[in-house]
N, CA, C and O atoms as a GROMACS GRO file, in nm:
protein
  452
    1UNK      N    1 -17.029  14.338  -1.199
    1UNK     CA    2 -16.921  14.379  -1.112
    1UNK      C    3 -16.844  14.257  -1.065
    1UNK      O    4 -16.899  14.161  -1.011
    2UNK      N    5 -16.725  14.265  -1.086
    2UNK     CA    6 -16.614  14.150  -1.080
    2UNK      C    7 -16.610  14.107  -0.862
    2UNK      O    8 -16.595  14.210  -0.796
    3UNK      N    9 -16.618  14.021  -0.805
    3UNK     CA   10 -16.571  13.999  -0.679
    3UNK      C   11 -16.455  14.015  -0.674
    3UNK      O   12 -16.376  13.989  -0.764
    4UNK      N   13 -16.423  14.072  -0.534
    4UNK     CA   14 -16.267  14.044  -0.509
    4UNK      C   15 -16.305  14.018  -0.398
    4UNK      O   16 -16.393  14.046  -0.316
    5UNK      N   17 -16.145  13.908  -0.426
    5UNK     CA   18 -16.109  13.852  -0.301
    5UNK      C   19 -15.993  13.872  -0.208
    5UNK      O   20 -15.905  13.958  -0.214
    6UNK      N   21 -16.015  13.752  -0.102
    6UNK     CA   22 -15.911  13.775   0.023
    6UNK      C   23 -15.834  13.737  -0.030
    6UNK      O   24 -15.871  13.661  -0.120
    7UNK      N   25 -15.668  13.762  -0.015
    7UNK     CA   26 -15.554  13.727  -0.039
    7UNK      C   27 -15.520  13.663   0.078
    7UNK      O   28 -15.561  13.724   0.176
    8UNK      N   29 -15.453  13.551   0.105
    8UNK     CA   30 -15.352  13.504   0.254
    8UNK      C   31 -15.211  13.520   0.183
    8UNK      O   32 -15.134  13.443   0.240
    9UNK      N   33 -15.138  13.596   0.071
    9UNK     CA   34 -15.015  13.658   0.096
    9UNK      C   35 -15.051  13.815   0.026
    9UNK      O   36 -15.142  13.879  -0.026
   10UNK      N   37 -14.894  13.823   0.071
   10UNK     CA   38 -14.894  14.012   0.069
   10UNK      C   39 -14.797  14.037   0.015
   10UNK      O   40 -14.694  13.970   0.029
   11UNK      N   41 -14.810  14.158  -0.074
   11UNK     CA   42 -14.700  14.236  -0.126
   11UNK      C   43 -14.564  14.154  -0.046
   11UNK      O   44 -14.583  14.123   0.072
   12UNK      N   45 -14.427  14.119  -0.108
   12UNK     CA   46 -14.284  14.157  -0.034
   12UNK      C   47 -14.234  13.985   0.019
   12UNK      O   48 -14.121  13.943   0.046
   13UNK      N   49 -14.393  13.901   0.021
   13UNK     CA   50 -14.385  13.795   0.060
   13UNK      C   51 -14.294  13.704   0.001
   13UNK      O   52 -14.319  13.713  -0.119
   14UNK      N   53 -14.191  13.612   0.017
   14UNK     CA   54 -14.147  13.501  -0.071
   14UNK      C   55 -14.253  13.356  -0.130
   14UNK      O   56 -14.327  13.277  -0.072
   15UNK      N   57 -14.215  13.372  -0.260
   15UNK     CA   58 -14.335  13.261  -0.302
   15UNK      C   59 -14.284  13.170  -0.396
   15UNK      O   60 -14.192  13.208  -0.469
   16UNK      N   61 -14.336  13.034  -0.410
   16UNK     CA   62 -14.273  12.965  -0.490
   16UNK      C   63 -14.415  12.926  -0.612
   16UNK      O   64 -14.528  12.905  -0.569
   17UNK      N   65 -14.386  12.921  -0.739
   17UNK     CA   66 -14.428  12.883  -0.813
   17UNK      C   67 -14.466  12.738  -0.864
   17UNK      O   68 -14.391  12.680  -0.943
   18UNK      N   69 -14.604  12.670  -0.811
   18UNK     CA   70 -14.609  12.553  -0.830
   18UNK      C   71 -14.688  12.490  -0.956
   18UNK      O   72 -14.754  12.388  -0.935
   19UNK      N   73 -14.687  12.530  -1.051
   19UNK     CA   74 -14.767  12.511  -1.152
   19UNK      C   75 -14.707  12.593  -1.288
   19UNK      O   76 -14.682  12.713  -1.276
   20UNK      N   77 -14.681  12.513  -1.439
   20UNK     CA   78 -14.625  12.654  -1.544
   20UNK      C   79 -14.490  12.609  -1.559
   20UNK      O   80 -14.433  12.525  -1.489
   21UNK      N   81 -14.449  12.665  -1.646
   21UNK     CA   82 -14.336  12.702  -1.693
   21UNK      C   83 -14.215  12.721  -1.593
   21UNK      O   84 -14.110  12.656  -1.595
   22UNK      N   85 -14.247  12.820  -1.508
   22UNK     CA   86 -14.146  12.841  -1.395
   22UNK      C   87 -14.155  12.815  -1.284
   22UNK      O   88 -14.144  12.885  -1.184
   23UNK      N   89 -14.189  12.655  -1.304
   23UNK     CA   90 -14.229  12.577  -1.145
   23UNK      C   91 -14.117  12.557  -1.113
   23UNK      O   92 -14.013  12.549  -1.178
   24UNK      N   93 -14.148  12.544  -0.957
   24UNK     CA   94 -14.014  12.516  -0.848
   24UNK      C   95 -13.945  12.632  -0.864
   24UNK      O   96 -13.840  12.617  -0.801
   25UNK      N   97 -13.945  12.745  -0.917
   25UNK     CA   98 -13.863  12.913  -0.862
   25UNK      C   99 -13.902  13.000  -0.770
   25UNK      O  100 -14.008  13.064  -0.771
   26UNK      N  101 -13.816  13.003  -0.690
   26UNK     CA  102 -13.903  13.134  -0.624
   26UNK      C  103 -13.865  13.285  -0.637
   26UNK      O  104 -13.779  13.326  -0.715
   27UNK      N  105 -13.929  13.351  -0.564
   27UNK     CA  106 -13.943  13.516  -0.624
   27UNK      C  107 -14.014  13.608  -0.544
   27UNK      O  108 -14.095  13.544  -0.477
   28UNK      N  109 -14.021  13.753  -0.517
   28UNK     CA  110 -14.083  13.774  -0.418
   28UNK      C  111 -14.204  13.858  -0.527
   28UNK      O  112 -14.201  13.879  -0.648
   29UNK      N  113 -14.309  13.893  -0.419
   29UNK     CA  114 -14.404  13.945  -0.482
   29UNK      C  115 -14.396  14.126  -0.520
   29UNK      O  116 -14.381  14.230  -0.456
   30UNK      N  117 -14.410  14.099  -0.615
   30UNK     CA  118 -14.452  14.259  -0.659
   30UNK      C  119 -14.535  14.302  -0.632
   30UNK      O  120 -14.512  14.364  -0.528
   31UNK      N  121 -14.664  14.315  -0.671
   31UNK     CA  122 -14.780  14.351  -0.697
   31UNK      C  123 -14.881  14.220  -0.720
   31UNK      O  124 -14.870  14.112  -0.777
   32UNK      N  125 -15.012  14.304  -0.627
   32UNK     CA  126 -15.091  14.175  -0.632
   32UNK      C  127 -15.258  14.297  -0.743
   32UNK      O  128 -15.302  14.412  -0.744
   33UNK      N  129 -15.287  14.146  -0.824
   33UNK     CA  130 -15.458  14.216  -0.896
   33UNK      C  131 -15.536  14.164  -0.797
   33UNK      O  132 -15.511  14.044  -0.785
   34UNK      N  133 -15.614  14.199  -0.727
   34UNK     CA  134 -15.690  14.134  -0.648
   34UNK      C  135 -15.845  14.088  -0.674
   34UNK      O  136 -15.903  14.001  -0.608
   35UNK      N  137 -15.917  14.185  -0.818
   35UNK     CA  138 -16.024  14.165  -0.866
   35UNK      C  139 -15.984  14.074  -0.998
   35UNK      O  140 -16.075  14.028  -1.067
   36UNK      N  141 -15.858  14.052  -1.028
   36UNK     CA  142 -15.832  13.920  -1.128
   36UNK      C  143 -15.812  13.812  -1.080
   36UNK      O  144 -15.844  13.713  -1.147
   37UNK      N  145 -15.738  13.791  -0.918
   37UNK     CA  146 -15.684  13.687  -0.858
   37UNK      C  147 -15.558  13.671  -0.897
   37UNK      O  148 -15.532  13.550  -0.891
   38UNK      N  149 -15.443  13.750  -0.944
   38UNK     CA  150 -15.353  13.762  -1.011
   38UNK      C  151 -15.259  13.809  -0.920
   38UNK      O  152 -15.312  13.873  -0.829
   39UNK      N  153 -15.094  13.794  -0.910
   39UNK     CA  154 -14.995  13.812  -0.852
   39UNK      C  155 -14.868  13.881  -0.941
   39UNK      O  156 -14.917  13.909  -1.050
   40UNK      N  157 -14.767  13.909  -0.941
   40UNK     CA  158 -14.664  13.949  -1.023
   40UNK      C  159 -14.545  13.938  -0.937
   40UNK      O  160 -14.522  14.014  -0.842
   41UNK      N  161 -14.463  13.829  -0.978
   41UNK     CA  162 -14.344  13.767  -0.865
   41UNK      C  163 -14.221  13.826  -0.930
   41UNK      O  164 -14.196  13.823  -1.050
   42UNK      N  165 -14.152  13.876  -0.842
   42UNK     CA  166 -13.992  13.904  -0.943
   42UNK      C  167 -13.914  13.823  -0.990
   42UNK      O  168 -13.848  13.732  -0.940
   43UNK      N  169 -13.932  13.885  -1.147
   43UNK     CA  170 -13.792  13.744  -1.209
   43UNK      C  171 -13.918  13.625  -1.282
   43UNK      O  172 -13.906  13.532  -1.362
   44UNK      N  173 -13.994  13.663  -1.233
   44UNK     CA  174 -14.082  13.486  -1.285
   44UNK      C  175 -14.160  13.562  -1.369
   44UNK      O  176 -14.182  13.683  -1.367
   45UNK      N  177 -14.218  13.434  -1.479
   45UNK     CA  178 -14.314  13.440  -1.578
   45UNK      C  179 -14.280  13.564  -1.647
   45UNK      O  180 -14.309  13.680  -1.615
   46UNK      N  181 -14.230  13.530  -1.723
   46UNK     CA  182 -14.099  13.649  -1.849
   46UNK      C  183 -14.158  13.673  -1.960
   46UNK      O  184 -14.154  13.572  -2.030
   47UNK      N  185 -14.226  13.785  -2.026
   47UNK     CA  186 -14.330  13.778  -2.160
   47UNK      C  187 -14.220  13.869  -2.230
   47UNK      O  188 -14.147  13.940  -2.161
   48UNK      N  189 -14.210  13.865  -2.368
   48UNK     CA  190 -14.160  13.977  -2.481
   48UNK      C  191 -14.270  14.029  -2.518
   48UNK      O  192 -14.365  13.963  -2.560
   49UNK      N  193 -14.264  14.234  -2.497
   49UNK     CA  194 -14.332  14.294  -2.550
   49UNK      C  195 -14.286  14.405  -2.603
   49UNK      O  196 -14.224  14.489  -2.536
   50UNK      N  197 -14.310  14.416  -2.721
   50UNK     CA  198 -14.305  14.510  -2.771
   50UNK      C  199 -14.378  14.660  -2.762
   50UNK      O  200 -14.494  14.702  -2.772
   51UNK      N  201 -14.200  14.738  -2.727
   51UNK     CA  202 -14.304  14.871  -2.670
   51UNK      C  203 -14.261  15.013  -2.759
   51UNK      O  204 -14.144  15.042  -2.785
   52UNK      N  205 -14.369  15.087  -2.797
   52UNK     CA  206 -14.366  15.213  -2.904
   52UNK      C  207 -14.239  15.314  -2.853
   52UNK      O  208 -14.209  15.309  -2.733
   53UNK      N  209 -14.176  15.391  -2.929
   53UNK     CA  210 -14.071  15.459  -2.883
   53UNK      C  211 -14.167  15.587  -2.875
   53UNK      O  212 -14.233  15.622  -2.973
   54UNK      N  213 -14.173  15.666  -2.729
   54UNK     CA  214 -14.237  15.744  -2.726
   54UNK      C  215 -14.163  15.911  -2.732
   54UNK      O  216 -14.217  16.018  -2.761
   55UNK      N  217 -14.023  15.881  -2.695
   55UNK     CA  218 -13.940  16.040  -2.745
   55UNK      C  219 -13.803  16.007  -2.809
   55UNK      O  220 -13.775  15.889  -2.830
   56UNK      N  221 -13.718  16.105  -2.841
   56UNK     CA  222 -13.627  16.060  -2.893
   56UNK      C  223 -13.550  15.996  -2.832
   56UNK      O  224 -13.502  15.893  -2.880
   57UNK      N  225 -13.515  16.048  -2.694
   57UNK     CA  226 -13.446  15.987  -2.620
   57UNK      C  227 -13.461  15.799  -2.596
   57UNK      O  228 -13.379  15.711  -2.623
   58UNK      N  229 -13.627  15.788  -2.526
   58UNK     CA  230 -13.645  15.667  -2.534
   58UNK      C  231 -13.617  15.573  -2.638
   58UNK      O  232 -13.616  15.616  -2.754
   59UNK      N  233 -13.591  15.437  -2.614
   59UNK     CA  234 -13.584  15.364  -2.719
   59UNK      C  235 -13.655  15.271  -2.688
   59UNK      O  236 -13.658  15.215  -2.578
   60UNK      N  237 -13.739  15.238  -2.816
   60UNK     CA  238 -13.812  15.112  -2.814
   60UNK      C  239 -13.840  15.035  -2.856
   60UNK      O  240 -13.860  15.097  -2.959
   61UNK      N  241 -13.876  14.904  -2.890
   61UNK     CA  242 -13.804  14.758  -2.922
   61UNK      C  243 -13.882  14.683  -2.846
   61UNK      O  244 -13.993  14.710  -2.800
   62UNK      N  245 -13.816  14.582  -2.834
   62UNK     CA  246 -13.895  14.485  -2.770
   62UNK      C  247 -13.827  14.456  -2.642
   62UNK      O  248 -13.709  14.489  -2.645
   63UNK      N  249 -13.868  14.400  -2.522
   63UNK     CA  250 -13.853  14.437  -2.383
   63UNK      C  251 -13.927  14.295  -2.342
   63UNK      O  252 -14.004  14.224  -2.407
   64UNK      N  253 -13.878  14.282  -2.221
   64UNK     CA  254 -13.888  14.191  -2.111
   64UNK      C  255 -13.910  14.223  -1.967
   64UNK      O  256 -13.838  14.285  -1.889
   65UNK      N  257 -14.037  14.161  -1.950
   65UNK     CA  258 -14.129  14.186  -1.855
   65UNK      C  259 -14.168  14.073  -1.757
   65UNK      O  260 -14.157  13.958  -1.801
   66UNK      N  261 -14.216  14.092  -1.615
   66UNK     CA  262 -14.291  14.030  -1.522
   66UNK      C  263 -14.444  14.036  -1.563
   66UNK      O  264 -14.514  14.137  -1.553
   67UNK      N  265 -14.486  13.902  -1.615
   67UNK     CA  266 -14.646  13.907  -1.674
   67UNK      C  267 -14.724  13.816  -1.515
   67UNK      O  268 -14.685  13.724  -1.442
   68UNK      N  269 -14.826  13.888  -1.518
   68UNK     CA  270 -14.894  13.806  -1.390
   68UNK      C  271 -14.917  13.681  -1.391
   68UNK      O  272 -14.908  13.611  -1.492
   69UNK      N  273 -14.962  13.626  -1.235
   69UNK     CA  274 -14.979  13.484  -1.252
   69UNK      C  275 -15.085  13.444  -1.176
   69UNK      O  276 -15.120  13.537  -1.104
   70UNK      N  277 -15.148  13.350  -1.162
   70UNK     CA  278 -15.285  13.316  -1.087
   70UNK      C  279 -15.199  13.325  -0.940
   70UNK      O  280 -15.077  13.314  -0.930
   71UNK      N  281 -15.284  13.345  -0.841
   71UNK     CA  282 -15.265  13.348  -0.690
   71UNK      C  283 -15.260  13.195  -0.670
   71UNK      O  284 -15.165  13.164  -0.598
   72UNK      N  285 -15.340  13.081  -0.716
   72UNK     CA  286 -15.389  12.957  -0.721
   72UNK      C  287 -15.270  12.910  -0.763
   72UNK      O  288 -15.252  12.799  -0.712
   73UNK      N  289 -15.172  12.946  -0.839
   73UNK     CA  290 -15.030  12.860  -0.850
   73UNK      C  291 -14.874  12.913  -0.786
   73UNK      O  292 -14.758  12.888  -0.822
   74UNK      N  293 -14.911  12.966  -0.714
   74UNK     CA  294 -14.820  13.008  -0.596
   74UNK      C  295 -14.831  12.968  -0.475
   74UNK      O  296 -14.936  12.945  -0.414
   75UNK      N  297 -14.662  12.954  -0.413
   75UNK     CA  298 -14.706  12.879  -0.278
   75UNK      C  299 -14.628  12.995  -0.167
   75UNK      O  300 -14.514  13.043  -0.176
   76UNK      N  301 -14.727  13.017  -0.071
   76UNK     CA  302 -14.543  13.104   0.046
   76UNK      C  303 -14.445  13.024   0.056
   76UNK      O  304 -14.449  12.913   0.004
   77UNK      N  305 -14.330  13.074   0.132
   77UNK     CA  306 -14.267  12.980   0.131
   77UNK      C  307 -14.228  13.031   0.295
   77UNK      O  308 -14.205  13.146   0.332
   78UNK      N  309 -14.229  12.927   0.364
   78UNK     CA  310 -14.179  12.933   0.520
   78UNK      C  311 -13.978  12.947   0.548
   78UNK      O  312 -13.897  12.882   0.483
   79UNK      N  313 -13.951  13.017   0.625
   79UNK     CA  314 -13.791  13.007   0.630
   79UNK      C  315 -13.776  12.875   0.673
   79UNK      O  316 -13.676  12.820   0.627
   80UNK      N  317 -13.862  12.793   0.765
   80UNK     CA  318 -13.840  12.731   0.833
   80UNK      C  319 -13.852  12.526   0.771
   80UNK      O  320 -13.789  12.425   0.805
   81UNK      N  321 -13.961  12.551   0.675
   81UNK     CA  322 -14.009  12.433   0.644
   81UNK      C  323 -14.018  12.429   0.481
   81UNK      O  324 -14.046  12.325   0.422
   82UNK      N  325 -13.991  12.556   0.413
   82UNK     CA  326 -14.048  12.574   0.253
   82UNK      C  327 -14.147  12.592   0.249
   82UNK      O  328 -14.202  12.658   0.337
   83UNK      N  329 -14.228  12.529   0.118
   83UNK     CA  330 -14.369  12.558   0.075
   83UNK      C  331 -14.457  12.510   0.170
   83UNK      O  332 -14.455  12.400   0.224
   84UNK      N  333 -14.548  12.617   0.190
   84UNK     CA  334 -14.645  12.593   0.243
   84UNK      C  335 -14.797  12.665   0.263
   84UNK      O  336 -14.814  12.779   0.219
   85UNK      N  337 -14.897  12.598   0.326
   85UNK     CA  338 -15.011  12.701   0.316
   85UNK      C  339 -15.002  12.795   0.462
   85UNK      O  340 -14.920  12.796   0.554
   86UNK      N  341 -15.122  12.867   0.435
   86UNK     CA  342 -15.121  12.985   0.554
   86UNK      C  343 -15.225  12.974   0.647
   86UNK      O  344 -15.339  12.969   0.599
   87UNK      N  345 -15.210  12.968   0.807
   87UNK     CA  346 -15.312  12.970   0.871
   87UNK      C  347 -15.326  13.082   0.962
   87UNK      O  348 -15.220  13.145   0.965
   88UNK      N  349 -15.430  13.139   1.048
   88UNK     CA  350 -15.456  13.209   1.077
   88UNK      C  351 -15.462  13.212   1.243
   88UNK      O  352 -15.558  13.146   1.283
   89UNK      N  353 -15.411  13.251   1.314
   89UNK     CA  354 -15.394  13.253   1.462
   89UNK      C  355 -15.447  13.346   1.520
   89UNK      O  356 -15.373  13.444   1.508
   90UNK      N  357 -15.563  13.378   1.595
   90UNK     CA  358 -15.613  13.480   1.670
   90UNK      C  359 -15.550  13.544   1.795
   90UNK      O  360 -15.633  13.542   1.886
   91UNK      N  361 -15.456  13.589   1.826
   91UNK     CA  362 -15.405  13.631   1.920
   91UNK      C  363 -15.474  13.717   2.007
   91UNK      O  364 -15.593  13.732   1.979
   92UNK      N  365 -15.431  13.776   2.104
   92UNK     CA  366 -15.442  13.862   2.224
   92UNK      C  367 -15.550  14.024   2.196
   92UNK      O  368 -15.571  14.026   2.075
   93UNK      N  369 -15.596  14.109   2.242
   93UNK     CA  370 -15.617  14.239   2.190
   93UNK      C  371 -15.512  14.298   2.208
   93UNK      O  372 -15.409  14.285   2.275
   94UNK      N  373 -15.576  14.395   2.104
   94UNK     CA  374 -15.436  14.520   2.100
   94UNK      C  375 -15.475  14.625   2.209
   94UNK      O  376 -15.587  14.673   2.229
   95UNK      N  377 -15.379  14.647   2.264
   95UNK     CA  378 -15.419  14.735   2.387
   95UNK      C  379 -15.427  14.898   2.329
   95UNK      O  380 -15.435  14.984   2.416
   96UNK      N  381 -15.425  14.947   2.173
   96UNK     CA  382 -15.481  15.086   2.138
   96UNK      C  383 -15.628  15.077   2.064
   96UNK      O  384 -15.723  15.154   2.052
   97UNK      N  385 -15.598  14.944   2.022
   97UNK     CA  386 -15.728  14.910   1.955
   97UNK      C  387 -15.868  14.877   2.035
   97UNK      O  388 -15.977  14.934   2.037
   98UNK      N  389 -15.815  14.756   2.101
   98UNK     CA  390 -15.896  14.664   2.146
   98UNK      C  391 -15.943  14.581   2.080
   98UNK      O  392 -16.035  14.515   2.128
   99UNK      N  393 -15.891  14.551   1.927
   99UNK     CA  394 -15.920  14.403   1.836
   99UNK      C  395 -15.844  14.317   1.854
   99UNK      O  396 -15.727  14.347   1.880
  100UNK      N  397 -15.877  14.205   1.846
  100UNK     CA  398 -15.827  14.134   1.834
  100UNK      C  399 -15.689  14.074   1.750
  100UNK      O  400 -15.730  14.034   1.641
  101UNK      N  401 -15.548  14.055   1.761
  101UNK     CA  402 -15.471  14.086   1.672
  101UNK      C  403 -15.437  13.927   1.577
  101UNK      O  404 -15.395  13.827   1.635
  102UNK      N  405 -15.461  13.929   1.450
  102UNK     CA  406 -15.470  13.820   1.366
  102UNK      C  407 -15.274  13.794   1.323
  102UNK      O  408 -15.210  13.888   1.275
  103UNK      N  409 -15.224  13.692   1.345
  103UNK     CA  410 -15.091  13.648   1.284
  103UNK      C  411 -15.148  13.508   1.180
  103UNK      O  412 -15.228  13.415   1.184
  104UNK      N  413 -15.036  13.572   1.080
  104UNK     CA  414 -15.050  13.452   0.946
  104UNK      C  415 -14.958  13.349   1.008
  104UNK      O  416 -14.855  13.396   1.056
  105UNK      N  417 -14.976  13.204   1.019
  105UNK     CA  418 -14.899  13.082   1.044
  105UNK      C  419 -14.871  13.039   0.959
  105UNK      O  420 -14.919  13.076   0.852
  106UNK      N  421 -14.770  12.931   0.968
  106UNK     CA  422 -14.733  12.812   0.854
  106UNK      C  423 -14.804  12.716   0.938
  106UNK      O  424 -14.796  12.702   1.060
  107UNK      N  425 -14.882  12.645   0.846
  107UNK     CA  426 -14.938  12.548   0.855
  107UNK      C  427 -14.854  12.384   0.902
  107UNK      O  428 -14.896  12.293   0.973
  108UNK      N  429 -14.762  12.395   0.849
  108UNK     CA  430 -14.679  12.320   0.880
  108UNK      C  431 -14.562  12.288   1.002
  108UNK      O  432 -14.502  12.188   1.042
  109UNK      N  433 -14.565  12.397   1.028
  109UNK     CA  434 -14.447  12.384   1.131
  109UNK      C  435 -14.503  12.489   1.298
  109UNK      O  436 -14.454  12.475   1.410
  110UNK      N  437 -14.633  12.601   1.253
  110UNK     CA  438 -14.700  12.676   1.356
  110UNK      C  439 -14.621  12.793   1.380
  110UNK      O  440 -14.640  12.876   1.469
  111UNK      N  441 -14.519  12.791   1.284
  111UNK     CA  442 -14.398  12.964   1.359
  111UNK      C  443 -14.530  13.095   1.253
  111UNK      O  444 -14.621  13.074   1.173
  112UNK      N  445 -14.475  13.205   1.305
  112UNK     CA  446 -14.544  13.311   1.233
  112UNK      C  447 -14.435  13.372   1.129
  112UNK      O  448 -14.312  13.386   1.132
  113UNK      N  449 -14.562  13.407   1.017
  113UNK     CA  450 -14.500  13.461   0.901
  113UNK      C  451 -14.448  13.544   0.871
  113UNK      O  452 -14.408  13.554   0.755
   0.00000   0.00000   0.00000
């Protein structure tokens, strides 16, 4: 049975690509694999695949796609400072909850994400 792991970004996030082919672009996130460690950024890492024509209507050929990418070569990116890593701030309780409420930081500069 494969582990999965924690992610520190999320779906919608802006991210920059630091490693590959399409280093230094950024892109926001699509979809994350979380038992591969895998991400899918819009616009980045571009594969040709060839896909079966399944009715008449459809047509099919070969096509261009968002192929995943390691989580490990992506960076967030802060409005404030650019690339950067993510830290974790324990804030206040929630007054319906009573947990404790967690904000993602930039490491760099301390604003929330």
């Amino acid at each position: 049975m494969t582990k999965v792991h924690k992610f520190k970004i999320k779906k919608e996030d802006t991210v920059q690509i630091i490693t590959g082919k399409d280093k230094g672009k950024r892109g926001r996130i699509l979809k994350i694999f979380r038992p591969k460690d895998r991400v899918v950024v819009e616009g980045l890492n571009m594969v040709k695949k060839a896909k079966k024509r399944r009715s008449q209507q459809d047509r099919g050929g070969i096509i261009e796609l968002e192929a995943p990418i390691h989580a490990s070569n992506v960076m967030i990116i802060c409005k404030k400072c650019g690339p950067t890593r993510i830290g974790c701030k324990i804030g206040a309780a929630d007054s319906k909850t009573g947990k404790p409420v967690k904000t993602r930081i930039c490491r760099k500069c301390g604003e929330a994400l």
